[in-house]
C-alpha positions as CSV (number, residue, x, y, z in Angstrom):
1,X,95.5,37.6,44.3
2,X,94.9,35.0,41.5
3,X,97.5,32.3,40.8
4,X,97.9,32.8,37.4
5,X,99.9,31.5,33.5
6,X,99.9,31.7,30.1
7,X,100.1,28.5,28.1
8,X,99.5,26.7,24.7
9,X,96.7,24.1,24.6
10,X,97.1,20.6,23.8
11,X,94.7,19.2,21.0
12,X,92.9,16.1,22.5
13,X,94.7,13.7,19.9
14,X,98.1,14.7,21.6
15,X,96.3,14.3,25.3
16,X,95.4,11.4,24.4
17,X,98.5,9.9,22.9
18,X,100.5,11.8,26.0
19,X,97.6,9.5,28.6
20,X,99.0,6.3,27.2
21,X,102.2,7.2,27.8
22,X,101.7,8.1,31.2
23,X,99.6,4.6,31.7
24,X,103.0,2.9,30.4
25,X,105.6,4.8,32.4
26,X,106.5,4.3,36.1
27,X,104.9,7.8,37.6
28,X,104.7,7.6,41.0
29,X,101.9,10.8,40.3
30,X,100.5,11.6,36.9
31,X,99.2,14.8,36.2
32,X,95.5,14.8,35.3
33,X,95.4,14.2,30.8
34,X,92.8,17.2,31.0
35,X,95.5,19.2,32.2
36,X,98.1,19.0,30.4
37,X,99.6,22.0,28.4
38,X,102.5,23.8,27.9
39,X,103.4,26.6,29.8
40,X,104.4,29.8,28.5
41,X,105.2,32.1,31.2
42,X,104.1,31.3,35.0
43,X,103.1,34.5,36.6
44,X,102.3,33.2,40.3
45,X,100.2,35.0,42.8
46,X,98.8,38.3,41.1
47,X,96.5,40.7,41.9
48,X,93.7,41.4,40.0
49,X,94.8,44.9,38.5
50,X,98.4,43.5,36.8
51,X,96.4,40.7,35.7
52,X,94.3,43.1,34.1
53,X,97.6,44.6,32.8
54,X,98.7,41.3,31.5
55,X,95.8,40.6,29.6
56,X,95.5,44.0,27.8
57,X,99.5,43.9,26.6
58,X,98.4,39.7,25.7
59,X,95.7,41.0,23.7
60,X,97.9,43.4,21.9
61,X,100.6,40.7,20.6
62,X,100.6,40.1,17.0
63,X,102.5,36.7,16.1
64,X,102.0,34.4,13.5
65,X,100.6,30.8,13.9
66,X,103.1,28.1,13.8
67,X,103.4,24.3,13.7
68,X,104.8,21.7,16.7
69,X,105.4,18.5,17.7
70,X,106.3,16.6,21.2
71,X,109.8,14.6,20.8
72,X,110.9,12.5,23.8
73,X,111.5,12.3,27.4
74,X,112.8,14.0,30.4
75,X,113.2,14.8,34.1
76,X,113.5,17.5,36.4
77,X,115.3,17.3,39.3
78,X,118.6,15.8,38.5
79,X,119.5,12.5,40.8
80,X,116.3,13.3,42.7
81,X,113.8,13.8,40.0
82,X,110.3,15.5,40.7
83,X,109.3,15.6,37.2
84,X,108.9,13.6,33.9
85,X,107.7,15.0,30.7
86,X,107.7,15.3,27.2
87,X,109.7,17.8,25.1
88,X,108.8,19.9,22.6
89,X,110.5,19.8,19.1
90,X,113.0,22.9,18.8
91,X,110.9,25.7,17.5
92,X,112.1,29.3,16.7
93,X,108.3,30.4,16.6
94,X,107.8,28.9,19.8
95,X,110.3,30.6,21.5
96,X,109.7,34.0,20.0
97,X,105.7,33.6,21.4
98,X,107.4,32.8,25.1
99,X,110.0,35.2,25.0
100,X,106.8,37.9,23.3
101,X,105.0,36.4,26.7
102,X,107.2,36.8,28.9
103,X,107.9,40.3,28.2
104,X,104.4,41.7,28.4
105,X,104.3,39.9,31.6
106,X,107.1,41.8,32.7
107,X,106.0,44.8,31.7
108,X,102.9,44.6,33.5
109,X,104.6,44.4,36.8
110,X,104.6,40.6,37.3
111,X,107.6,38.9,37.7
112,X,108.3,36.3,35.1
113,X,111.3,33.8,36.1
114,X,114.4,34.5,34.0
115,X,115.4,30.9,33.5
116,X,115.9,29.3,30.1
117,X,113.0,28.1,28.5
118,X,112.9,24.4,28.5
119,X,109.0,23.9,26.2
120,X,107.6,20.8,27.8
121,X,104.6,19.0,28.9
122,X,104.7,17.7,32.5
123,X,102.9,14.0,32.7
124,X,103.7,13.6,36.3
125,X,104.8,15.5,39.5
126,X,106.0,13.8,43.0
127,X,108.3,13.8,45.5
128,X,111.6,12.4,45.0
129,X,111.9,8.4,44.9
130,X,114.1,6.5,46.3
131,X,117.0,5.0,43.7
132,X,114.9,1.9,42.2
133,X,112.2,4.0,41.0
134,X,114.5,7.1,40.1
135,X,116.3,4.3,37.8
136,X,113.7,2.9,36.5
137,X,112.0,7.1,35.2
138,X,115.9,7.1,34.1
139,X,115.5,4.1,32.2
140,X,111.7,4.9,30.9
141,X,113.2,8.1,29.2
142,X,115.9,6.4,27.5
143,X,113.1,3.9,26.0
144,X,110.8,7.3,25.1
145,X,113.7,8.7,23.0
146,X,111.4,8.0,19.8
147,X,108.4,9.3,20.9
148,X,106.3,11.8,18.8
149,X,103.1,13.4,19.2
150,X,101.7,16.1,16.3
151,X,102.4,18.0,14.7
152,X,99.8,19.9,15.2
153,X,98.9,23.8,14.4
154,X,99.2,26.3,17.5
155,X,96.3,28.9,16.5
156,X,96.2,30.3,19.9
157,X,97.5,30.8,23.3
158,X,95.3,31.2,26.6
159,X,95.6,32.9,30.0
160,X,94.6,30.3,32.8
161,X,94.1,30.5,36.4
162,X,95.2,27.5,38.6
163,X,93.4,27.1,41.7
164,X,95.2,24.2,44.3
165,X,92.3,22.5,46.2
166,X,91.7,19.3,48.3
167,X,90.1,17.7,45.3
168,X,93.5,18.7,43.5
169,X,94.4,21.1,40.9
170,X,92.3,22.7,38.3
171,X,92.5,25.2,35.5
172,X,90.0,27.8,34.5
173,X,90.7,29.3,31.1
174,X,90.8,33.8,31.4
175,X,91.4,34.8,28.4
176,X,92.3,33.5,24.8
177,X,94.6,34.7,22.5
178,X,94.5,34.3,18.7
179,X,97.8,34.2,16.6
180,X,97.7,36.2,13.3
């Protein structure tokens, strides 16, 4: 079984200006600059045959290239937050590549959550904190509301494994896929 998702990369200008943001906001836990992305589909634990399946119908997607740009601030969790990241600029190409995504990961066998996409970039995961710090995340997306990072052009879209260690998490790239 291989822990496995499909994302878009992050060019290092945007990592970057996404790492200084992180070093200004009050994250209990920030997630690793070299890892940040955002995530297409998450396919979970999959074995190694509907992975192959996933990369063959991944391969075969034909979808033009398209332009985007990080906008703001947000958190998941409601009134106990266990996320902070930055949004994505609405993009109907964007969501015609996930929804593309998610649908040859479907019809390999694997099964892709049916949620609404919400195109983000996660700077920091944790367990929920108590009221003072939840108001002050509260308070440090309010102040983000005028961040912007790109645009940039999205050429590709890659096929990563996640492996959760003791040293913590880490990506190895599968597969990259080019847009047309």
């Amino acid at each position: 079984m291989i822990r496995a998702f499909v994302a878009i990369s992050l060019p290092d200008d945007v990592r970057s200006l996404l790492a200084v943001q992180q070093f200004l906001m009050p994250l209990p836990r920030k997630v690793d600059p070299s890892l940040l992305h955002l995530t297409l589909a998450f396919l979970g634990e999959v074995p190694g045959d509907a992975l192959e399946a996933v990369h063959d119908r991944l391969a075969a997607l034909r979808v033009p290239g398209f332009a985007l740009r990080l906008r703001g601030f947000g958190l998941f969790g409601g009134e106990r937050p266990r996320a902070f990241w930055a949004g994505v600029e609405p993009s109907e190409p964007l969501a015609h590549l996930q929804g593309k995504v998610a649908q040859a990961a479907r019809q390999a066998g694997c099964e892709v959550e049916a949620r609404r996409f919400v195109p983000h970039a996660t700077l920091g995961r944790f367990p929920p904190p108590g009221p003072t710090r939840t108001m002050r995340l509260e308070r440090a997306v309010v102040e983000g509301a005028g961040f912007v990072a790109g645009p940039w052009d999205v050429t590709d879209f890659c096929l990563l494994q996640s492996h959760l260690g003791p040293k913590g998490l880490r990506y190895d790239e599968l597969a990259r896929y080019p847009l047309s």
